[in-house]
SERO-13911 format. One record per residue (C-alpha): residue number from 1; residue in three letters; x, y, z. Coordinates in nm, 2 decimals. Example, Ala and Ser with C-alpha at 12.3 -4.5 7.8 and 13.67 -1.06 7.14 Angstrom:
<sites>
k / r / east / north / up
1 / ALA / 1.23 / -0.45 / 0.78 .
2 / SER / 1.37 / -0.11 / 0.71 .
</sites>
This chain:
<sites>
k / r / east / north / up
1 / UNK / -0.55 / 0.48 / -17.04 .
2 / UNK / -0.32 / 0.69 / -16.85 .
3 / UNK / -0.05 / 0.64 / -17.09 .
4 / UNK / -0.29 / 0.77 / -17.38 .
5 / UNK / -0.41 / 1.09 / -17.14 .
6 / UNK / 0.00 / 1.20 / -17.08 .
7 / UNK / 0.02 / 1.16 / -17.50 .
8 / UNK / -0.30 / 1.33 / -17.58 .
9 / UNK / -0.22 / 1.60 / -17.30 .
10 / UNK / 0.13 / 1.60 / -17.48 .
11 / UNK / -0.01 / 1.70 / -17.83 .
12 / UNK / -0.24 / 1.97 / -17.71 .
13 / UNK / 0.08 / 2.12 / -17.50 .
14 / UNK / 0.28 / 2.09 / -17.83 .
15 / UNK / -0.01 / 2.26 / -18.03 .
16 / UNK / -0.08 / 2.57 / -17.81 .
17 / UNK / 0.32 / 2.60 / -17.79 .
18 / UNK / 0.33 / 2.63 / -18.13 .
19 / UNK / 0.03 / 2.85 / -18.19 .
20 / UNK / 0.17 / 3.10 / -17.93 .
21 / UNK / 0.50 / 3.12 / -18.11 .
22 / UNK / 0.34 / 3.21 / -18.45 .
23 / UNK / 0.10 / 3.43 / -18.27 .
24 / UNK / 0.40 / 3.59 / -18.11 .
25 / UNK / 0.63 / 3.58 / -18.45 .
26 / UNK / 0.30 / 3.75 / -18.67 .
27 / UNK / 0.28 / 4.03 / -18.38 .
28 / UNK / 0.69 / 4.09 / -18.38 .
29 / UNK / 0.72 / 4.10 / -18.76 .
30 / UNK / 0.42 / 4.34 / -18.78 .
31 / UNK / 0.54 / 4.56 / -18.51 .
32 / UNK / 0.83 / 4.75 / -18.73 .
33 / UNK / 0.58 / 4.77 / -19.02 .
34 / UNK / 0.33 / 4.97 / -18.80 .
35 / UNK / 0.62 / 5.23 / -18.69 .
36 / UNK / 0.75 / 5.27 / -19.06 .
37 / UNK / 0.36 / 5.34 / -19.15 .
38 / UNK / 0.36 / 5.58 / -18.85 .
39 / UNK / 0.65 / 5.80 / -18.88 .
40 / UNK / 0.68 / 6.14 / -18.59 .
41 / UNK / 0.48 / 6.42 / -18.81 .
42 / UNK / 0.70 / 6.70 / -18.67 .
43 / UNK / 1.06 / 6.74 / -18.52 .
44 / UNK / 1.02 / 7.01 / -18.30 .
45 / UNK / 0.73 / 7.27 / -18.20 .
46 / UNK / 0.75 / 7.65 / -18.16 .
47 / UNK / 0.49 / 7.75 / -17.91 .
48 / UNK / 0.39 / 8.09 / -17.82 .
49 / UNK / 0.11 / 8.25 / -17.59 .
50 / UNK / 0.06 / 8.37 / -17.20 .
51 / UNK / 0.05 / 8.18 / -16.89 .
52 / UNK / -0.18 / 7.90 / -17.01 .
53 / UNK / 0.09 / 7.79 / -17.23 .
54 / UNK / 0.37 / 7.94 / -17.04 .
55 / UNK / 0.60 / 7.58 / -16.92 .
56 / UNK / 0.85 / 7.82 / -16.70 .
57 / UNK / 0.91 / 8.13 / -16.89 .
58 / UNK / 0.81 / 8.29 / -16.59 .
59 / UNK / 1.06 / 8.18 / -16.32 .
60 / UNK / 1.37 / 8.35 / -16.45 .
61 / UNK / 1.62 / 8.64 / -16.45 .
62 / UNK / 1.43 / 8.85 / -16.69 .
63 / UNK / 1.08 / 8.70 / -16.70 .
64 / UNK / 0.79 / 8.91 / -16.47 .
65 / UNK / 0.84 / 8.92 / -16.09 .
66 / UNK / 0.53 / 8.93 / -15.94 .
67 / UNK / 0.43 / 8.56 / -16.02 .
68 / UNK / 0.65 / 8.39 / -15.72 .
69 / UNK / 0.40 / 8.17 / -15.59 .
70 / UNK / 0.39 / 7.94 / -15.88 .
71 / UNK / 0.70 / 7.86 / -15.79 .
72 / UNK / 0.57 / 7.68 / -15.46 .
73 / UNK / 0.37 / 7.40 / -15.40 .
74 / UNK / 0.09 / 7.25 / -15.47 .
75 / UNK / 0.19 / 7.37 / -15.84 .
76 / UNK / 0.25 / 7.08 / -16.04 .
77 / UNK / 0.16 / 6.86 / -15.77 .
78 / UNK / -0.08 / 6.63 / -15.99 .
79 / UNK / 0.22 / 6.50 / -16.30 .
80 / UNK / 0.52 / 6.62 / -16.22 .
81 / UNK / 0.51 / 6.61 / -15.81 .
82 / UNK / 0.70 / 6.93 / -15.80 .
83 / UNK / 0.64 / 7.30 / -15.91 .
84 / UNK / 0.73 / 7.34 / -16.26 .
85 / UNK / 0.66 / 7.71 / -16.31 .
86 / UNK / 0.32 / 7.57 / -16.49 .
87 / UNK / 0.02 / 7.73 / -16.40 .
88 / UNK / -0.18 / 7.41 / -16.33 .
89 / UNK / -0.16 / 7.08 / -16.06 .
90 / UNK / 0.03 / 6.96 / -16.40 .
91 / UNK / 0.07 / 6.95 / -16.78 .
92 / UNK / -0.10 / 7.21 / -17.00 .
93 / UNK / -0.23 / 7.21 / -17.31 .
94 / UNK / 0.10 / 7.26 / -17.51 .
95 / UNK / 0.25 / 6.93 / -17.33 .
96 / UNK / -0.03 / 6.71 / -17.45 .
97 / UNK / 0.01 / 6.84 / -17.82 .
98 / UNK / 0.39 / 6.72 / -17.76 .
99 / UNK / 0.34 / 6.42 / -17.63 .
100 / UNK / 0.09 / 6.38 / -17.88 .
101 / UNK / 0.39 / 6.41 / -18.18 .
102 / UNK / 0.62 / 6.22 / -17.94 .
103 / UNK / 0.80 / 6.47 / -17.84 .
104 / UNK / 0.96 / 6.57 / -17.51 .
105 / UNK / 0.78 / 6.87 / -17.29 .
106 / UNK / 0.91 / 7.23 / -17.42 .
107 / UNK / 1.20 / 7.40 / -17.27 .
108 / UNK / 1.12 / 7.79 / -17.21 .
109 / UNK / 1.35 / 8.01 / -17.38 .
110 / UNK / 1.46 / 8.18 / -17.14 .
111 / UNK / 1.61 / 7.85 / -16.99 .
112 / UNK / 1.67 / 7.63 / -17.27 .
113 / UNK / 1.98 / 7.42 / -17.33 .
114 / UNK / 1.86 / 7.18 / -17.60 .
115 / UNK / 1.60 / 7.32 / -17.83 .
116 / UNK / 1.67 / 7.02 / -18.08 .
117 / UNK / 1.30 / 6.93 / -18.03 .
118 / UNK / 1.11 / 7.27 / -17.97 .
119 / UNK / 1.12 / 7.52 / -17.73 .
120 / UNK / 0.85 / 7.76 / -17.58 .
121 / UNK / 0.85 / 8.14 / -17.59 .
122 / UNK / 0.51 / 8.22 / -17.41 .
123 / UNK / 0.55 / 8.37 / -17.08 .
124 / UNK / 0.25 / 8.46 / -16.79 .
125 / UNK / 0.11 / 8.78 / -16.83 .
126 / UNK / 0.19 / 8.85 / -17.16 .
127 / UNK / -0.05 / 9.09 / -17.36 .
128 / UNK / -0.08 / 9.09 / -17.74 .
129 / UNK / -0.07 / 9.45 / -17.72 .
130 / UNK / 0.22 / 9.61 / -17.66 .
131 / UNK / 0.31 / 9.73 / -17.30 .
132 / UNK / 0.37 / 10.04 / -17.38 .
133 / UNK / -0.01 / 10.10 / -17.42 .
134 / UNK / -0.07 / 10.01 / -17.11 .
135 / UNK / 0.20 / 10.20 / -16.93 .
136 / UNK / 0.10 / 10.50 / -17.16 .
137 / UNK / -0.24 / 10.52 / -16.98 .
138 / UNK / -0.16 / 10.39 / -16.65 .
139 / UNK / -0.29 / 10.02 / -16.64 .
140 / UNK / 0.00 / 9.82 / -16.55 .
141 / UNK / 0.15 / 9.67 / -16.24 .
142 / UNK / 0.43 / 9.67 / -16.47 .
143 / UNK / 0.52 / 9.30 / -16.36 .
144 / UNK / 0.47 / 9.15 / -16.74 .
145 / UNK / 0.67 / 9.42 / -16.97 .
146 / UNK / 0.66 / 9.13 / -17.24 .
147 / UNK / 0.39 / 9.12 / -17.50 .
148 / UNK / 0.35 / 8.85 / -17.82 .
149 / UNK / 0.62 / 9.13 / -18.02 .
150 / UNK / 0.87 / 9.04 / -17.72 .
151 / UNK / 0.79 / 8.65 / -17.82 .
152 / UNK / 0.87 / 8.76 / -18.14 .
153 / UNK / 1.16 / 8.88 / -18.05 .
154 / UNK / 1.33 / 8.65 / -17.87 .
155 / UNK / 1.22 / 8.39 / -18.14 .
156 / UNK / 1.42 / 8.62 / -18.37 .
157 / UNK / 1.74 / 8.60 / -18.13 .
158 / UNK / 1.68 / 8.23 / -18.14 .
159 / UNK / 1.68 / 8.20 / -18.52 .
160 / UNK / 2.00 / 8.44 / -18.50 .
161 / UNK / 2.15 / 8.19 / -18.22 .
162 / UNK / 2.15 / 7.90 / -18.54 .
163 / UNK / 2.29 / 8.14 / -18.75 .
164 / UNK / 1.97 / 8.30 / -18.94 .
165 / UNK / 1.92 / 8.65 / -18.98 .
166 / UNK / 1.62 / 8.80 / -18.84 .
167 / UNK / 1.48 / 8.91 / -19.22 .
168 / UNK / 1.59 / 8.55 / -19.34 .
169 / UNK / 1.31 / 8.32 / -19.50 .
170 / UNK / 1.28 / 7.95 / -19.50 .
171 / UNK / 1.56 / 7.96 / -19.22 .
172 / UNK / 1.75 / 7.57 / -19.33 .
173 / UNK / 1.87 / 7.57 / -18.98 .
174 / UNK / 1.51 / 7.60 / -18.79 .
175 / UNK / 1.36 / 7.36 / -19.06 .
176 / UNK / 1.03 / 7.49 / -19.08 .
177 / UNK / 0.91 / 7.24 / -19.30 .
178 / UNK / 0.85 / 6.98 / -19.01 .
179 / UNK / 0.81 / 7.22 / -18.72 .
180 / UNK / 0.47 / 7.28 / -18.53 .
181 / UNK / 0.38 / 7.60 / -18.49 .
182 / UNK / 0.13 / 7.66 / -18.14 .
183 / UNK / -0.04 / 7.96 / -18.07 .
184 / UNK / -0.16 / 7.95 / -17.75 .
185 / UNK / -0.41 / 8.21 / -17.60 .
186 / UNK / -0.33 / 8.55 / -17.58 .
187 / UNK / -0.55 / 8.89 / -17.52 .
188 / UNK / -0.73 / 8.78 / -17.20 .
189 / UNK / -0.45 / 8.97 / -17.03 .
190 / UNK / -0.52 / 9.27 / -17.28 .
191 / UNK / -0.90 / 9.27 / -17.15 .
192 / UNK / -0.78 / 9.23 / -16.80 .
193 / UNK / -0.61 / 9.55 / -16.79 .
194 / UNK / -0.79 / 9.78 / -16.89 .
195 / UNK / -1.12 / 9.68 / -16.63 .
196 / UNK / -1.22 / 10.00 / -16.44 .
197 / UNK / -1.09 / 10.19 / -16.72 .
198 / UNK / -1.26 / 10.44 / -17.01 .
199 / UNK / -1.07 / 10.26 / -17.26 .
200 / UNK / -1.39 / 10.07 / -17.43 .
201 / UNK / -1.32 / 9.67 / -17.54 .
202 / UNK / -1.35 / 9.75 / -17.87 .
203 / UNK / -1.08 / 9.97 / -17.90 .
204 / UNK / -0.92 / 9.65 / -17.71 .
205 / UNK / -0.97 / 9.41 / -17.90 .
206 / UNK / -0.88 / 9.65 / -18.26 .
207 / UNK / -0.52 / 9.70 / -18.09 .
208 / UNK / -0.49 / 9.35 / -17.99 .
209 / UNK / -0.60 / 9.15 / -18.31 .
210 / UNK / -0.39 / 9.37 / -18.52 .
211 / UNK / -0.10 / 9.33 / -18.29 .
212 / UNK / -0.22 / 8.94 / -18.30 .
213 / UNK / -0.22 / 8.93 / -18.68 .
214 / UNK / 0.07 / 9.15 / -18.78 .
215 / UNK / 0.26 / 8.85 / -18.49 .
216 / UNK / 0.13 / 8.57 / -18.73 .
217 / UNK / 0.20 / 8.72 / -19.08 .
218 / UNK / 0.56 / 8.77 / -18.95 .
219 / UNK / 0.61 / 8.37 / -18.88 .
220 / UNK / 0.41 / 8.31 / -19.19 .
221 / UNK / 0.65 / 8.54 / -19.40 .
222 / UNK / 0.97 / 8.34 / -19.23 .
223 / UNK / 0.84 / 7.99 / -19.42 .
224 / UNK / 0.60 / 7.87 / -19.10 .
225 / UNK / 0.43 / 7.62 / -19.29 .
226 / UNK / 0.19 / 7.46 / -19.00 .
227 / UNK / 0.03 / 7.70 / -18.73 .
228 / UNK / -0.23 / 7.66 / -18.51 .
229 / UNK / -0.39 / 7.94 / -18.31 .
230 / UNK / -0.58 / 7.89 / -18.01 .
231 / UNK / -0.88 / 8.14 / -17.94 .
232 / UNK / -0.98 / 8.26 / -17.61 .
233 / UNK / -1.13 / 8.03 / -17.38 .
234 / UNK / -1.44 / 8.14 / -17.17 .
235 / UNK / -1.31 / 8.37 / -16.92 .
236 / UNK / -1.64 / 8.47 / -16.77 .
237 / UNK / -1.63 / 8.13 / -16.60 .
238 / UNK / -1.28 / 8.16 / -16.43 .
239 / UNK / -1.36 / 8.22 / -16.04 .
240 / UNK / -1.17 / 8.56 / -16.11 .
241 / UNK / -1.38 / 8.70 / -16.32 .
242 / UNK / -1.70 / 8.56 / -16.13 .
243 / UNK / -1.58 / 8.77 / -15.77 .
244 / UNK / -1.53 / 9.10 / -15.95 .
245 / UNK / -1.85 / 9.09 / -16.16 .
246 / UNK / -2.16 / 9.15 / -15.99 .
247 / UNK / -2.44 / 8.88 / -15.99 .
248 / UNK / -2.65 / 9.04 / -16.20 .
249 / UNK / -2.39 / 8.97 / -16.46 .
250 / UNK / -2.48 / 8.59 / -16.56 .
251 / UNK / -2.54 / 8.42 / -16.89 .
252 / UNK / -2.74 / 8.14 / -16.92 .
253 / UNK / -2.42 / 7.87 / -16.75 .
254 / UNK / -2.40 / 8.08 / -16.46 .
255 / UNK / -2.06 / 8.27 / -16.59 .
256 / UNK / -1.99 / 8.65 / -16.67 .
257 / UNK / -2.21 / 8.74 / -16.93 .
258 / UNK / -2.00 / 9.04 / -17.01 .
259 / UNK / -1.66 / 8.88 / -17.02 .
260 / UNK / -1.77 / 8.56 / -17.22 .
261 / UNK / -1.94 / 8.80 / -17.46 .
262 / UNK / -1.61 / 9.00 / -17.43 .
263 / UNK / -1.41 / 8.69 / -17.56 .
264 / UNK / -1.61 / 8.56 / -17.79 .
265 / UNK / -1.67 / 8.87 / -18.01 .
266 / UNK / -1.26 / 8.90 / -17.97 .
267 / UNK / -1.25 / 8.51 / -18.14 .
268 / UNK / -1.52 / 8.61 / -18.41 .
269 / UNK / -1.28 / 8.91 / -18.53 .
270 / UNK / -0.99 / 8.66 / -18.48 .
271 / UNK / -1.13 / 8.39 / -18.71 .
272 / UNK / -1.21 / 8.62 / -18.98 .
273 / UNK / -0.88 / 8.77 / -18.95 .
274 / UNK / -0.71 / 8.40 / -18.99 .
275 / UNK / -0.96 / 8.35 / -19.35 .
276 / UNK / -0.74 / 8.65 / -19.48 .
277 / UNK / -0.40 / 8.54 / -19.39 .
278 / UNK / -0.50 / 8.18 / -19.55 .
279 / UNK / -0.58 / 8.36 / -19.87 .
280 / UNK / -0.22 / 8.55 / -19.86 .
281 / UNK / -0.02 / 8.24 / -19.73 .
282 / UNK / -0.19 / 7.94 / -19.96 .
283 / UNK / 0.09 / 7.73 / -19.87 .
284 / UNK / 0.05 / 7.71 / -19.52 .
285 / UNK / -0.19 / 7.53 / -19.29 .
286 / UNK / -0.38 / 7.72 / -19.04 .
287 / UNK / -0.57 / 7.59 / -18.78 .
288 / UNK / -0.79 / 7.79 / -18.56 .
289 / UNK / -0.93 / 7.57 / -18.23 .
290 / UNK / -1.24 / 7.71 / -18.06 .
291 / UNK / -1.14 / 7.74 / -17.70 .
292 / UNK / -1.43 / 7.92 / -17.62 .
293 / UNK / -1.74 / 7.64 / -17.71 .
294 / UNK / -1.49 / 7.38 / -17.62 .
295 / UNK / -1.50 / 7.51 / -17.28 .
296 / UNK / -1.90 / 7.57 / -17.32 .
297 / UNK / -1.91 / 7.18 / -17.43 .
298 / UNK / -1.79 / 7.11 / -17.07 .
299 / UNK / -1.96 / 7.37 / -16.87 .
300 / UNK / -2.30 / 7.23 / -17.00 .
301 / UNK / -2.23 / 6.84 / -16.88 .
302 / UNK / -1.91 / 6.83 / -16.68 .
303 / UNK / -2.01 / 6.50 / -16.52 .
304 / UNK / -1.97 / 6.38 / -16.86 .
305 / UNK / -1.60 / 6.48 / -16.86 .
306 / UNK / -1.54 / 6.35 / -16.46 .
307 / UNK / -1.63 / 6.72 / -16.32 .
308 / UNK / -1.80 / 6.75 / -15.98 .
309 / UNK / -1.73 / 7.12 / -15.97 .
310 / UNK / -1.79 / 7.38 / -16.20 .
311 / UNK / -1.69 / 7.73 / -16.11 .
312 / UNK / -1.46 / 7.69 / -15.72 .
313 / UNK / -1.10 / 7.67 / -15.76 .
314 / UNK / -0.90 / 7.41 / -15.64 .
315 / UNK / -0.67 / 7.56 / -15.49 .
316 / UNK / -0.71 / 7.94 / -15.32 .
317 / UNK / -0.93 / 8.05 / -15.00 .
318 / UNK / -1.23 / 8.26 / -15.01 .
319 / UNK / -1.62 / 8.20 / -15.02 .
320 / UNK / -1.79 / 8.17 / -15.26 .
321 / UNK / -1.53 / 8.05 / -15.50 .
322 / UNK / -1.24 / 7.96 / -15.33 .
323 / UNK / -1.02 / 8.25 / -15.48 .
324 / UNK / -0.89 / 8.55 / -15.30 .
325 / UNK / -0.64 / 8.77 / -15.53 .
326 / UNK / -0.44 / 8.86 / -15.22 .
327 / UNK / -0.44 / 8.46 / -15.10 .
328 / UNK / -0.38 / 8.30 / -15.37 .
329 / UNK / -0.25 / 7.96 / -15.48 .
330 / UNK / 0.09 / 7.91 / -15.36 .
331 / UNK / 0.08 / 8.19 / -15.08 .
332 / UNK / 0.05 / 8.05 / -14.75 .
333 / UNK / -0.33 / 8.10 / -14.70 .
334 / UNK / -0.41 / 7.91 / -14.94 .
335 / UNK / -0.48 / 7.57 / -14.92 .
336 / UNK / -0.59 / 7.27 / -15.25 .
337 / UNK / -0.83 / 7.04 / -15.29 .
338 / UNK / -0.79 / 6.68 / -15.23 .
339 / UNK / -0.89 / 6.55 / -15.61 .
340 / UNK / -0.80 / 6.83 / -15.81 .
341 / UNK / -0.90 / 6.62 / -16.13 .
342 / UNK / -1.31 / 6.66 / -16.02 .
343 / UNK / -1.27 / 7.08 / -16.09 .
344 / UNK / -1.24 / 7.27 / -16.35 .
345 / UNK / -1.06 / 7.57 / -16.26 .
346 / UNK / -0.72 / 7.51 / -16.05 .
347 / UNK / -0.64 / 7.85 / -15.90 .
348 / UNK / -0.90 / 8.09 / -16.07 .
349 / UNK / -0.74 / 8.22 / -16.37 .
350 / UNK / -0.63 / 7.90 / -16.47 .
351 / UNK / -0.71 / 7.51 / -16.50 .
352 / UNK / -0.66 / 7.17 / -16.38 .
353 / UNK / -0.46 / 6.93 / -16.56 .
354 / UNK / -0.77 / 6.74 / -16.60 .
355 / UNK / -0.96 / 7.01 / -16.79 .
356 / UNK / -0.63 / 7.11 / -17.04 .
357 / UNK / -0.64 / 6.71 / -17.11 .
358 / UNK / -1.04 / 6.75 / -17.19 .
359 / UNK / -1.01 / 7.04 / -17.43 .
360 / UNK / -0.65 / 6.94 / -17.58 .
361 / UNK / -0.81 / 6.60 / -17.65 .
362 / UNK / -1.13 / 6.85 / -17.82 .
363 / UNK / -0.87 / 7.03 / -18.04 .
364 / UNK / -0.67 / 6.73 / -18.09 .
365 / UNK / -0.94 / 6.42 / -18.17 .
366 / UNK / -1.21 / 6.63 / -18.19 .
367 / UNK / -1.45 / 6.89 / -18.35 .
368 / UNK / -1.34 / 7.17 / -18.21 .
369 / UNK / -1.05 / 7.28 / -18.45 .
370 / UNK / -1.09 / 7.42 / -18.81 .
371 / UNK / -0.96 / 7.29 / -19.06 .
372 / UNK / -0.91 / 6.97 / -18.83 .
373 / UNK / -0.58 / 6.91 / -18.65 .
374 / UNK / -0.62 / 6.57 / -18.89 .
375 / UNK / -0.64 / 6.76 / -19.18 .
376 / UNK / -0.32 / 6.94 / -19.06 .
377 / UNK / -0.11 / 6.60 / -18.97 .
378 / UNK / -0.27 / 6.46 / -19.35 .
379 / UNK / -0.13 / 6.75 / -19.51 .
380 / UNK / 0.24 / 6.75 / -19.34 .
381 / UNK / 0.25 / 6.34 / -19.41 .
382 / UNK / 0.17 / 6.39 / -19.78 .
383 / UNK / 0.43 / 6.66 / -19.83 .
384 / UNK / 0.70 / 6.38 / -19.67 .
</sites>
């Protein structure tokens, strides 16, 4: 009997030693097939925009100087356990839409080595109109001289560093046809100025779209073939914007009635501006992605998304919202909150890593771009 149990218990050791090493041999030979089938979309990304997209822009020899504290800790505390120049606890939009493509995190420009992959030219502060303007009617700290033009300029003197000329179209060297173009934010800064001034929004937001437009027509014209542009977010709800309005100033989420209508009549002039350039540049793929009800999706049910706290930064000092311009994140009043990934807001103007990887993942895998970001991959893998 015990002779027949070792035999039996031999076969059925046999059996399931076989069956895992077909199981095994079906899962290695389809591995290589899946890759082939799912080949990298794009080789590198051009990204452009302010500090929300900014990955170090900032922290250099000609970049603005009145940004120091990002440089300090707790900045980048959450991913990368070190400052990064980032204005977050860690990675930003822009370095989930690269690791997305499976591609490495942007270099800035201004401190690139190897732009092989990408490389970012937006930089904290920046306006999309020009600074001039602003110096012209005294509304500048003058600590962010660069505007979207300067982006465009230094992407210029990169193009001119591989050996393009600035008025050169379909650039070989850039290779435009599988480059990602990313727009990030830009024109908050543009609002931001110019509060406590006569100059009225809408002569704002005129100077800025056009600015904005006549930016995009000129990557459009130089073969960009995929470009995504970002609208602006809610900024009503940033704790900034809550301790300089008065209370009587609230929409229906608690947030700055005036400022979110400010930003969101800016994105309806944006959007229509995009329809045009899509008619004059059939070739390309534009996708606009709604910042602005993204961020209303979350401020509406942010236990949904793993928020406790809707409008206190995480990192400042200050009642009621934990921000205080003159002790602010990185300075050494300020102190940050033990689970930055329950708040929203990180240190008032900007947002936790957790809240860039809730709307990236809106723009990304979700509803909240147009034409799809899908549509946008679909396109680029059928022109392969």
């Amino acid at each position: 009997m015990a002779s027949s149990l070792t035999s039996f218990s031999s076969q059925i050791s046999l059996i399931t030693t076989i069956t895992a090493f077909f199981i095994l041999s079906t899962l290695c030979s389809a591995s290589p097939t899946t890759t082939k089938l799912q080949p990298h979309p794009f080789k590198r990304i051009y990204a452009f925009g302010d500090s929300f997209t900014d990955t170090g822009n900032t922290k250099s020899i000609n970049g603005p100087s009145g940004f120091g504290h990002v440089s300090n800790p707790p900045y980048g505390s959450t991913f990368f356990h070190h400052p990064t120049n980032r204005y977050s606890d860690g990675r930003l939009v822009i370095d989930f839409v690269a690791q997305s493509l499976n591609l490495p995190f942007l270099p800035p420009y201004l401190k690139q080595k190897n732009a092989s992959q990408g490389v970012n030219f937006a930089v904290a502060g920046s306006t999309a109109i020009n600074h001039q303007f602003f110096v012209k009617h005294n509304l500048t700290l003058d600590i962010t001289p660069q505007s979207i033009q300067t982006q465009l300029l230094w992407f210029n003197e990169f193009l001119e560093s591989l050996g393009c000329s600035a008025t050169e179209t379909e650039c070989k060297a850039a290779d435009f046809e599988d480059s990602l173009f990313w727009v990030g934010e830009i024109g908050v800064n543009d609002y931001a100025y110019t509060v406590g001034s006569s100059i009225p929004d809408d002569m704002i937001r005129m100077l800025a779209i056009s600015s904005f437009t006549g930016f995009l027509q000129a990557l459009l014209e130089k073969g960009a073939k995929y470009v995504v542009v970002q609208g602006l977010p809610m900024s009503g709800c940033l704790p900034l914007a809550m301790s300089l309005a008065p209370e009587t100033d609230r929409d229906e989420i608690g947030c700055v009635k005036s400022v979110n209508n400010q930003s969101y009549s800016h994105n309806a002039v944006l959007q229509s501006k995009l329809q045009d350039l899509r008619k004059q540049f059939p070739r390309a793929v534009i996708t606009y992605v709604d910042y602005w009800n993204a961020y209303l999706t979350v401020m509406k049910n942010p236990a949904k998304y793993g928020f406790t706290e809707r409008f206190r930064a995480c990192c400042g000092s200050g009642e009621p919202y934990n921000f205080n311009v003159f002790a602010t994140c990185g300075t050494p009043l300020a102190s940050a909150c033990k689970i930055p990934s329950q708040y929203i807001n990180w240190d008032g103007v900007h947002l936790t890593e957790a809240m860039y990887k809730v709307v990236s993942d809106m723009f990304l895998k979700g509803s909240f771009s147009n034409p799809p970001f899908s549509y946008l991959l679909d396109k680029k893998q059928r022109q392969r």
